[in-house]
FILO-88702 format. One line per 3 residues: number of its first residue (from 0); their letters; for each residue x, y, z of C-alpha. Coordinates in Angstrom, 3 decimals. Last residue first. Example, Ala and Ser with C-alpha at 12.3 -4.5 7.8 and 13.67 -1.06 7.14 Angstrom:
BEGIN
1) SA) 13.670 -1.060 7.140 | 12.300 -4.500 7.800
This chain:
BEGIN
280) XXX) -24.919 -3.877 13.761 | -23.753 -4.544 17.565 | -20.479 -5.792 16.221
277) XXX) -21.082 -9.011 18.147 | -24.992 -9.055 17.335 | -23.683 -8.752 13.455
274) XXX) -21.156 -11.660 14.077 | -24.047 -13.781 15.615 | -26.489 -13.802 12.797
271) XXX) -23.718 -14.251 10.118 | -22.366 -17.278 12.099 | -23.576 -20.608 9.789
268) XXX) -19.834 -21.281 9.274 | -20.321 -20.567 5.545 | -21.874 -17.466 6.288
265) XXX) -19.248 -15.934 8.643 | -16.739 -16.593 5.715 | -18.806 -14.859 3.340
262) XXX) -19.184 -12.164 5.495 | -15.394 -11.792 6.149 | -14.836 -11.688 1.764
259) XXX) -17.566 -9.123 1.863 | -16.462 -7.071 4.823 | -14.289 -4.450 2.997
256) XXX) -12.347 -1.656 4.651 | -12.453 -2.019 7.907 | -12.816 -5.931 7.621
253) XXX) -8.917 -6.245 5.768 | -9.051 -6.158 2.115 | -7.457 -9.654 0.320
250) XXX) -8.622 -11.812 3.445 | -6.523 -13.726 6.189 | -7.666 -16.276 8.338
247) XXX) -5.362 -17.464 11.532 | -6.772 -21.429 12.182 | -8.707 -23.367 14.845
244) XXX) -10.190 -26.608 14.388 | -13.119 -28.157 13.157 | -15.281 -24.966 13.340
241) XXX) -19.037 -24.450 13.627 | -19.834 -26.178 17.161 | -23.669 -25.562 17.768
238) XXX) -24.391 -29.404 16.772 | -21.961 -31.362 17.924 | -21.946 -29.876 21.208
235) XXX) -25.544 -29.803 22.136 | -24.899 -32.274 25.004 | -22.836 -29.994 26.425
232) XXX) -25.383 -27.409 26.842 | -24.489 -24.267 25.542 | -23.437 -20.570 26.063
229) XXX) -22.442 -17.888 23.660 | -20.128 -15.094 24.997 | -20.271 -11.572 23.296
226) XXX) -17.506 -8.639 23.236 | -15.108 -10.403 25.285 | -12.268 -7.929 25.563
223) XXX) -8.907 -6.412 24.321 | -7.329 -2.955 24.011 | -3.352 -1.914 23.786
220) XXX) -2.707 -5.044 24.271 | 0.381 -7.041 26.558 | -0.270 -11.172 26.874
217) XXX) -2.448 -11.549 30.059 | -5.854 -11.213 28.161 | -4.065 -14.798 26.097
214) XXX) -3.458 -16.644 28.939 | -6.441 -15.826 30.843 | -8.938 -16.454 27.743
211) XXX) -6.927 -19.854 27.201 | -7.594 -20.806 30.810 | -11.554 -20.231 30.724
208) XXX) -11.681 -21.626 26.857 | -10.843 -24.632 28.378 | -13.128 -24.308 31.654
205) XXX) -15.755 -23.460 29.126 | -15.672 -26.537 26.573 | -14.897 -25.066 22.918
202) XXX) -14.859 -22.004 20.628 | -12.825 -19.423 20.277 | -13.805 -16.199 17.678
199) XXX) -11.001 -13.708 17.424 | -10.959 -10.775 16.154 | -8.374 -7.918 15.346
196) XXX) -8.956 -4.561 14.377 | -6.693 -3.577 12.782 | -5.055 -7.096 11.574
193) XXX) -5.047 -10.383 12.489 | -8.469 -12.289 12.158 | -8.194 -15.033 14.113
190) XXX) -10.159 -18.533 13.988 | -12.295 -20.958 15.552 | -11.362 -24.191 17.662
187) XXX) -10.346 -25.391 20.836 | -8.349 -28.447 21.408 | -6.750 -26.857 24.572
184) XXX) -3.155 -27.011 22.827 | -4.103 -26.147 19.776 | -5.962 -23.179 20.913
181) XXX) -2.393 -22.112 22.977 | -0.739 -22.614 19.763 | -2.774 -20.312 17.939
178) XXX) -3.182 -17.700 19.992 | 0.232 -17.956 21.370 | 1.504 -17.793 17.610
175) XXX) -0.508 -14.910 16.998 | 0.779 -12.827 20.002 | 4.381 -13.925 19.102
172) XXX) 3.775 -12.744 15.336 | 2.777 -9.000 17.002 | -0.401 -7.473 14.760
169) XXX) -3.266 -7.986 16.551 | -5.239 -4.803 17.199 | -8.036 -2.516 18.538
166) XXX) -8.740 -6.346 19.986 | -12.365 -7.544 19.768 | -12.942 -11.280 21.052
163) XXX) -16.241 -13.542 20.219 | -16.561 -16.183 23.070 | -18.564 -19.435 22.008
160) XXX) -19.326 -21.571 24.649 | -20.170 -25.915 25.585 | -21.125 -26.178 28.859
157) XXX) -20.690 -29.294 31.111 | -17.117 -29.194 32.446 | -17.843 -25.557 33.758
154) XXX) -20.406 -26.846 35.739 | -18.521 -29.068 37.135 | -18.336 -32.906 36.818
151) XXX) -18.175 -34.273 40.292 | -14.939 -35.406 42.243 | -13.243 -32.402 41.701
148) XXX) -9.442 -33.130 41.585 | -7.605 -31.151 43.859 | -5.038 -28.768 42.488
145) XXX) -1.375 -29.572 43.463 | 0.937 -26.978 45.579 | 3.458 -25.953 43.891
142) XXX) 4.933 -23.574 46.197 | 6.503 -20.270 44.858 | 9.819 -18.686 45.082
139) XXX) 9.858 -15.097 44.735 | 11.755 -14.309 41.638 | 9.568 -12.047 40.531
136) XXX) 10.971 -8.595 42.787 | 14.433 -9.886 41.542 | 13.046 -8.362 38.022
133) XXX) 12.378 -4.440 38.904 | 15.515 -2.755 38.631 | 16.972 -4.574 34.943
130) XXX) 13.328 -4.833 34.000 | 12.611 -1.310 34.218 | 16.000 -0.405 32.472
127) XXX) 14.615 -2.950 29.622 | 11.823 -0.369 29.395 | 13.548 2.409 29.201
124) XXX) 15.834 1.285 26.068 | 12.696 0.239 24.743 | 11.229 3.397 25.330
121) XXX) 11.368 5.477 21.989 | 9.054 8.620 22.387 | 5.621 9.390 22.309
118) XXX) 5.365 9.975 26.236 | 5.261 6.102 27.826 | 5.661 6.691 31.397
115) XXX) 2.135 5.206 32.275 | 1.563 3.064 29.516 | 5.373 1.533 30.062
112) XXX) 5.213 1.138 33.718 | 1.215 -0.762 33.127 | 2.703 -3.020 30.901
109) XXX) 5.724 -3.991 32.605 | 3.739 -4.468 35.723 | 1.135 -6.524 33.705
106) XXX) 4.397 -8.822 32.071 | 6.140 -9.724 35.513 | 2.723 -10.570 37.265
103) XXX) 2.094 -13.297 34.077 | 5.803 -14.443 34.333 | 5.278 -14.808 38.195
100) XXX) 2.133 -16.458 37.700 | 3.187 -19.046 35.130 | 6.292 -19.734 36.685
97) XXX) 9.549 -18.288 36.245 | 12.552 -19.761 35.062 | 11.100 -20.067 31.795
94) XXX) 11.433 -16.518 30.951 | 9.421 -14.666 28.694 | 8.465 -11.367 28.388
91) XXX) 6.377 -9.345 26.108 | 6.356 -5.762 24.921 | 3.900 -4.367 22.429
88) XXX) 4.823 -0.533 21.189 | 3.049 2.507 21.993 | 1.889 4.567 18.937
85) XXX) 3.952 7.663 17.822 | 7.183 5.972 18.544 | 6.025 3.973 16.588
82) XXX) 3.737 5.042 13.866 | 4.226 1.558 12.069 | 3.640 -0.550 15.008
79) XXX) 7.204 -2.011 16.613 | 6.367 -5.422 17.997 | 8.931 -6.426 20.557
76) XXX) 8.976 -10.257 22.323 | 11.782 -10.126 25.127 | 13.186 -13.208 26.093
73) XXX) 14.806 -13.282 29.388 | 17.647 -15.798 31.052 | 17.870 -14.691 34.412
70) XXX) 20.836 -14.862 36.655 | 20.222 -10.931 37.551 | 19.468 -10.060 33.817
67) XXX) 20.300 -11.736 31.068 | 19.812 -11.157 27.529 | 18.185 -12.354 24.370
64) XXX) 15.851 -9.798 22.221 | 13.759 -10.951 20.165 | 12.271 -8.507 16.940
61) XXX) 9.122 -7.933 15.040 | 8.978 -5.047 12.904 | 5.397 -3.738 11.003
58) XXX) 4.955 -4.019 7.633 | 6.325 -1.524 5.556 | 4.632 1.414 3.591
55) XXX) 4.931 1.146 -0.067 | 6.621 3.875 -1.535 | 9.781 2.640 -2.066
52) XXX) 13.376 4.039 -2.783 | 12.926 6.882 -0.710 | 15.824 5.905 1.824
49) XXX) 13.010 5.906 4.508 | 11.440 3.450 2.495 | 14.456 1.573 1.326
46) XXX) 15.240 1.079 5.203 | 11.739 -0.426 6.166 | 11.675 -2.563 3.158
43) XXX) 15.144 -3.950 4.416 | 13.998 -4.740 7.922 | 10.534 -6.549 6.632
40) XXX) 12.803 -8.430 4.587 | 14.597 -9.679 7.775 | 11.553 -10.978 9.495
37) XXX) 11.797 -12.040 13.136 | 14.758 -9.978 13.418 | 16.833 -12.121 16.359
34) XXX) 19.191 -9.843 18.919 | 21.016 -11.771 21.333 | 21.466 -14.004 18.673
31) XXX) 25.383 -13.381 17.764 | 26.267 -11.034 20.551 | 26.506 -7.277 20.293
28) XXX) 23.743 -6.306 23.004 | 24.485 -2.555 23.714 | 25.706 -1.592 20.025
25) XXX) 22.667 -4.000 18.742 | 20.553 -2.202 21.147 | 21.397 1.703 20.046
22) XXX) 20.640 -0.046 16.126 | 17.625 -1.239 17.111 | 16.658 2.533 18.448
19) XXX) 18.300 4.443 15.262 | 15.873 2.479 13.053 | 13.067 2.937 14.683
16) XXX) 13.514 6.534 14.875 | 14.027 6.305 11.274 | 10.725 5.052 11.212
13) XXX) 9.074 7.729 13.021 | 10.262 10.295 10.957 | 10.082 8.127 7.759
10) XXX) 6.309 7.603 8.368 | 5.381 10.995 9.208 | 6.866 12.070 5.674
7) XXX) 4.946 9.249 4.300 | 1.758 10.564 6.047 | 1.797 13.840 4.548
4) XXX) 3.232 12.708 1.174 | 0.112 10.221 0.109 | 1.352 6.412 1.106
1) XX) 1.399 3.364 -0.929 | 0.000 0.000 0.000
């Protein structure tokens, strides 16, 4: 997609800014693989636009970054957005000396330090700082103490739901690849429309859907909640289950600028009825 002048010259601001920021962490973090492009091309399409040698705006970088802090080994998932600095960027952690909880505590306090401090202006550099002060505070050791095994079939065990997700968007490749894996691993179905917006529609038993939901929510966004649960008897399964398995869908025009293509898709899956209720249309 090209860009008129007054948002290319925006563009090439910001994305020079970009630009000068990876390169500050490559000088800081020198190591083979401390520093992993997800997608190289998208690195080279963002330097020929700033050089002027494209017009066609850049898809969005995705980046690791490797290091240790403290005796930790951390992974840190970046998605730049286009505008950045202009638009806050997505920040994820991962470290599997933590637990669950810990990583989950680590990544909302991250979050919330980075909206709250977060002026328009490069903050990776910041951010990492955060984590460098802040990470020993994680490290609390935890008991494992093992969940009891209900001796009934809960309630939650015997619906069958639907949740319909809006995101303002879902661009990061880590995000989608939790999405997807974490489906997988549930044996839920549906789909996921990447993109701005993004939307997700997960279907499957509610305890499983339950755990994805807080493993997903707990992943860094800008904006993301249930917009409309569905709710069945589990006996009804077979029937009010529209998906075989779950899968990222893509479509020629994104749905803010053309629905056709997604309302075909809905129709096919017998959901037309229940997509317009979730967009409140």
């Amino acid at each position: 997609m090209e860009a008129d002048q007054s948002v290319k010259d925006t563009l090439i601001v910001n994305l020079n800014k970009q630009l000068s920021e990876l390169e500050l962490l490559k000088s800081m973090y020198p190591n083979q693989n401390e520093i992993i492009i997800t997608d190289s091309s998208v690195f080279e399409d963002i330097k020929r636009f700033v050089e002027n040698k494209s017009s066609n705006i850049p898809n969005h970088l995705d980046f690791i970054l490797k290091i240790h802090i403290n005796g930790l080994k951390l992974e840190i998932y970046v998605n730049l957005p286009t505008f950045y600095p202009d638009e806050e960027p997505d920040v994820y952690v991962r470290c599997n000396q933590l637990n669950r909880q810990q990583e989950t505590n680590l990544n909302s306090e991250l979050s919330t330090y980075i909206k709250l401090s977060y002026e328009n202006e490069v903050c990776l550099y910041t951010a990492i700082s955060w984590l460098q002060e802040n990470i020993d505070n994680f490290k609390v050791i935890t008991e494992n103490v093992p969940k009891p095994t209900p001796s009934v079939l809960s309630s939650k065990d015997a619906t069958f739901v639907r949740l319909w997700i809006f995101s303002h968007h879902i661009y990061s490749r880590y995000k989608r690849e939790q999405i997807i894996n974490k489906s997988k691993e549930l044996n839920l179905t549906g789909f996921c429309l990447p993109g701005k917006p993004g939307i997700i529609c997960i279907e499957g038993i509610d305890k499983d859907c339950s755990e994805w939901w807080k493993d997903i929510k707990s992943l860094n966004w800008k904006k993301i909640s249930i917009r409309k649960s569905e709710v069945f008897d589990i006996n009804d399964k077979d029937k009010q289950q529209q998906f075989k398995d779950f899968q990222e869908v893509s479509f020629q025009s994104h749905l803010s600028k053309n629905k056709t293509a997604f309302s075909r898709f809905m129709e096919e899956h017998n959901l037309s009825q229940e997509f317009s209720e979730f967009l409140g249309i």
